[in-house]
Residue, then its C-alpha position, 0 to 999 in steps of 0.5 A: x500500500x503506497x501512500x503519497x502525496x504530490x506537489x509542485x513549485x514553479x516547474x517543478x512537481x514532486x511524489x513523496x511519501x511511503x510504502x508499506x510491505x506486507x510484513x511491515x517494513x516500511x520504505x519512503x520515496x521522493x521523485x522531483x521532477x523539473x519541467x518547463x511544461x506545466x503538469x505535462x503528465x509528471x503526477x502519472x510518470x512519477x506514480x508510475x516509478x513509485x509502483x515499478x519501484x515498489x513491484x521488486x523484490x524486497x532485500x534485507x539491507 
């Protein structure tokens, strides 16, 4: 379960926030994005890379 939110600040949009694994482990994320297009898709790209990140396999560090 991904819980995030988005934001911008003048060409840029940004996804932060975390992910919980089934056995309780918990990992954050943050994706920053600049764009000189306002909004041109940026949300769904780096919600995207938020799901493909957190579709691997879990390691132990």
């Amino acid at each position: 379960r991904i819980r995030a939110k988005t934001g911008t600040l003048k060409g840029v949009n940004a996804l932060a926030g975390y992910w919980r694994w089934k056995d309780g482990r918990v990992a954050a994320f943050a994706i920053l994005v600049n764009s000189q297009q306002p909004n041109a898709g940026i949300v769904d790209y780096a919600d995207r890379i938020a799901r493909a990140v957190f579709s691997l396999p879990l390691r132990n560090p």
